[in-house]
C-alpha positions as CSV (number, residue, x, y, z in Angstrom):
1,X,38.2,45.7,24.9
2,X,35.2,47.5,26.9
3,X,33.6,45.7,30.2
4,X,30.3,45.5,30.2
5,X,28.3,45.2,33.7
6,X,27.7,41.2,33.5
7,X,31.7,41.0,32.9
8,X,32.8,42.7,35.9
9,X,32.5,40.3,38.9
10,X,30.9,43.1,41.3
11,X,30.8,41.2,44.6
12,X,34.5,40.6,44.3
13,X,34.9,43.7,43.5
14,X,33.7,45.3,46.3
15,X,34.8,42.8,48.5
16,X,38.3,45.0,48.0
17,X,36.6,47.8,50.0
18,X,36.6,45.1,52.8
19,X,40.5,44.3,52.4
20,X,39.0,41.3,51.0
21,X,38.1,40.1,54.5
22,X,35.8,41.5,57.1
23,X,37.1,45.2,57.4
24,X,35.5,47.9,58.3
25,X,34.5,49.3,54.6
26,X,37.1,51.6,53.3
27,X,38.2,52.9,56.5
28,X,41.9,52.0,55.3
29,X,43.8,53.5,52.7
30,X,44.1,50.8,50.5
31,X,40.5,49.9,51.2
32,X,39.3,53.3,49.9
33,X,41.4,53.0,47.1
34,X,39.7,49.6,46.2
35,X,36.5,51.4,47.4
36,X,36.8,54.0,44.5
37,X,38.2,51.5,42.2
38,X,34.1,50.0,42.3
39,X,32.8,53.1,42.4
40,X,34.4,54.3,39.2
41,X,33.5,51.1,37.5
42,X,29.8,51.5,39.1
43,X,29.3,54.8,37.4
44,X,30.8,53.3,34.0
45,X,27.6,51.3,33.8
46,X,24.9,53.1,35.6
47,X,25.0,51.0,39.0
48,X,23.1,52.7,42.1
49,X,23.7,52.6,45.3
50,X,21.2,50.0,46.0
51,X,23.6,48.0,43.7
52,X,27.0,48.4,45.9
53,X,24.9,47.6,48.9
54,X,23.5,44.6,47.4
55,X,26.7,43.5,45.9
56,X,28.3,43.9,49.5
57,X,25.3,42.0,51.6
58,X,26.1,39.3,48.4
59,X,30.3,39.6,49.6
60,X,29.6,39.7,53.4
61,X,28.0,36.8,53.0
62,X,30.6,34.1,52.4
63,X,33.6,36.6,53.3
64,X,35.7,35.4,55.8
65,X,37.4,37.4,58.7
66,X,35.8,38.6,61.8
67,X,32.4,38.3,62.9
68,X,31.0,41.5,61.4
69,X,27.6,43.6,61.8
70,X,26.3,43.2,58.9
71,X,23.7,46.2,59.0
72,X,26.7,48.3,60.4
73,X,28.6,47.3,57.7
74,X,26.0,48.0,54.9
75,X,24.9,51.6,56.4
76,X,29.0,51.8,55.8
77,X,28.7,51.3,52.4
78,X,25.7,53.2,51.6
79,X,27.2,56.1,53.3
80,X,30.3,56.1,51.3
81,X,28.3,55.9,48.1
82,X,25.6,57.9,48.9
83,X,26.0,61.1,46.6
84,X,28.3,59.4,44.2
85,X,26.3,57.2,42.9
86,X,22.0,57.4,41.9
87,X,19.7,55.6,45.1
């Protein structure tokens, strides 16, 4: 069975690369681990990283943890992804 980008529930996805809370993004082990896991699947369908940063505003959103900059956060994200994935 193949995946195709509307199966693959992206926000919870990446919500992983947040320890499926508020943590920094992929600062962990486990996180980055997660982190790649999206990132792999992102490439399988053509996703940017405009994408990931959408999909983790969209996560950040209604995660629950800490109180977290969310800007901080994103530039997180887009810095990880930026080079792996198309802008």
């Amino acid at each position: 069975m193949t995946t195709t980008a509307s199966s693959v529930d992206w926000v919870k996805l990446i919500g992983g690369g947040f320890a499926h809370q508020t943590a920094p993004f992929a600062v962990h082990p486990l996180d980055k681990g997660r982190a790649k896991e999206y990132l792999q699947q992102a490439k399988a369908h053509g996703l940017t990283v405009s994408d990931a940063v959408a999909h983790a505003k969209e996560y950040l959103a209604t995660a629950i943890g800490w109180p977290v900059n969310e800007a901080e956060a994103l530039q997180r994200v887009r810095e990880f992804f930026a080079g792996k994935l198309p802008q």
